[in-house]
Every structure is written in C-alpha cells, then in structure tokens.
C-alpha positions as CSV (number, residue, x, y, z in Angstrom):
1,X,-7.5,1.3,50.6
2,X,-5.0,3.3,52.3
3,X,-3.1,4.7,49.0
4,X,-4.4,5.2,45.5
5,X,-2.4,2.4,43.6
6,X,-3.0,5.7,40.6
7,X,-0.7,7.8,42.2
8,X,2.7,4.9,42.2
9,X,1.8,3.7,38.8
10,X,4.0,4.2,36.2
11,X,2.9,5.7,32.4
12,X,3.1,3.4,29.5
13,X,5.7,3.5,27.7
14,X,5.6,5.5,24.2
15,X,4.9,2.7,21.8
16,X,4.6,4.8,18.6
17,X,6.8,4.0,15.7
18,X,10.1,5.6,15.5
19,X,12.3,6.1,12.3
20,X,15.1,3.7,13.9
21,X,12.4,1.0,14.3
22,X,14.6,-1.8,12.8
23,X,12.2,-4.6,14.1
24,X,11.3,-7.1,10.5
25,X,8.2,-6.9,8.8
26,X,7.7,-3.6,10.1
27,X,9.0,-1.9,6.2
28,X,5.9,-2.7,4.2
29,X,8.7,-2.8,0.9
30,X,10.7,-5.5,2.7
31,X,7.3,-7.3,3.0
32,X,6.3,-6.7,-1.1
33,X,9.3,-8.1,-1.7
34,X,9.5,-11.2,1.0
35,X,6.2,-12.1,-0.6
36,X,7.5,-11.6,-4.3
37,X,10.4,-14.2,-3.5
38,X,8.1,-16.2,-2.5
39,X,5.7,-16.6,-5.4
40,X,4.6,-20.5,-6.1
41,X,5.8,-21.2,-2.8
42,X,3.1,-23.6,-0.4
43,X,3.7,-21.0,3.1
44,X,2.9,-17.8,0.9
45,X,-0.7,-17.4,1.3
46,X,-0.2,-17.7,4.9
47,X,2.9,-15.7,5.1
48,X,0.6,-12.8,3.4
49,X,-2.5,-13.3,5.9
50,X,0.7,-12.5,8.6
51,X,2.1,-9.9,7.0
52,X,-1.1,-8.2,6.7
53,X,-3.0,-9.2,9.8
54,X,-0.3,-9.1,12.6
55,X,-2.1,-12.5,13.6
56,X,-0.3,-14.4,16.0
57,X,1.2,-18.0,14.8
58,X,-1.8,-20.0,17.0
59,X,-4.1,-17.6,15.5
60,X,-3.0,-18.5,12.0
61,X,-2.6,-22.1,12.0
62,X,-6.1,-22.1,14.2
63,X,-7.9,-20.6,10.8
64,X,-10.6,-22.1,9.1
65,X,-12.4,-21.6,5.4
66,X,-15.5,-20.5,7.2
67,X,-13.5,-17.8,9.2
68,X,-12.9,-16.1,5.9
69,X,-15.9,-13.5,4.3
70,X,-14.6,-13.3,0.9
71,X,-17.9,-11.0,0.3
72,X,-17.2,-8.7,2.9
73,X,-13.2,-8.7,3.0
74,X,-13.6,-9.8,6.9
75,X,-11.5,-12.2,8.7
76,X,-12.9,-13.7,12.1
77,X,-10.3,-15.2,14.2
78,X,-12.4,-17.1,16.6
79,X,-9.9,-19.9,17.1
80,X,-6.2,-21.1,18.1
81,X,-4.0,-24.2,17.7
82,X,-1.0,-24.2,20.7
83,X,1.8,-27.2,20.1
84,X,2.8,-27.7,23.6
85,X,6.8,-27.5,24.2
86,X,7.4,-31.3,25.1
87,X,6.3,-32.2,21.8
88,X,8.3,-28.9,20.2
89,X,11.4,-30.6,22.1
90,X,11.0,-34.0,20.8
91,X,14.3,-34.8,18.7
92,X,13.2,-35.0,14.9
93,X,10.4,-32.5,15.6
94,X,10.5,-29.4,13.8
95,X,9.4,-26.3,15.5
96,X,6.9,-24.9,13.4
97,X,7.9,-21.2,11.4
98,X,11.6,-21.3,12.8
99,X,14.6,-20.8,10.7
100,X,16.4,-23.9,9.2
C-alpha cells in the first residue's frame, strides 16, 4: 500500500444518547405505557419481546418456542423470516407492523 487508509478515515460518529433524543421507544415510560394500552391485545407479547430486546422485525417473526430458556431468562435468536417486497407490493397485502 502506498497510504495508510488509517490516516483518511473518518471517526465514528458519537452515538451516545442525548437528552433531545426524540426517536420512539427510546422513553422506557412511553413503552410501560404502550404496553399497558395494550393489555389482552394478540401483538402484545411480541410488542414486549421488541420493546425489550431491540430485535429486529425478521428476528422476531423468525422466533421459535425452543429459542426461548424460560430457566435461564435467555433468548437465542438463531433465526429470521424476510417477506420479499414483490409480495409486500401486492395490492390487498398488508405490510406487516405498519400503521393503518
């Protein structure tokens, strides 16, 4: 190499939480609350593994029973499930976790 790629490289950027961080489900009280409105409801056991994980979508649809150690509060995310976009585009096909 002629130039150390080190010496043109730019830092990372500061990715530590500041007190204007607006971005949603970052206020663990908004969260509580999300998952008290939505008590009895069929999403809310996944909506809490989310909320409490920071899984990705594919990473929580892609669970299984035998991914969860109720015995030693572990969670093994060994799996995914993608829906490719020409299906998500389909008319009458609802994109999975969107807003109505």
């Amino acid at each position: 190499m002629r130039i150390n790629p080190c010496t043109v490289a730019k830092a990372p950027k500061d990715d530590s939480i500041e007190e204007r961080d607006s971005e949603p489900g970052t206020d663990p009280e908004a969260a509580r609350q999300f998952l008290v409105e939505g008590e009895g409801m069929t999403v809310r056991t996944i909506a809490a593994v989310a909320l409490g994980t920071g899984l990705r979508r594919s990473e929580l649809v892609g669970l299984k029973w035998g991914d969860v150690d109720f015995d030693a509060g572990n969670l093994h995310v060994v799996g995914r499930i993608t829906i490719p976009a020409e299906i998500l585009s389909r008319p009458g096909v609802s994109q999975p976790w969107s807003s109505p």
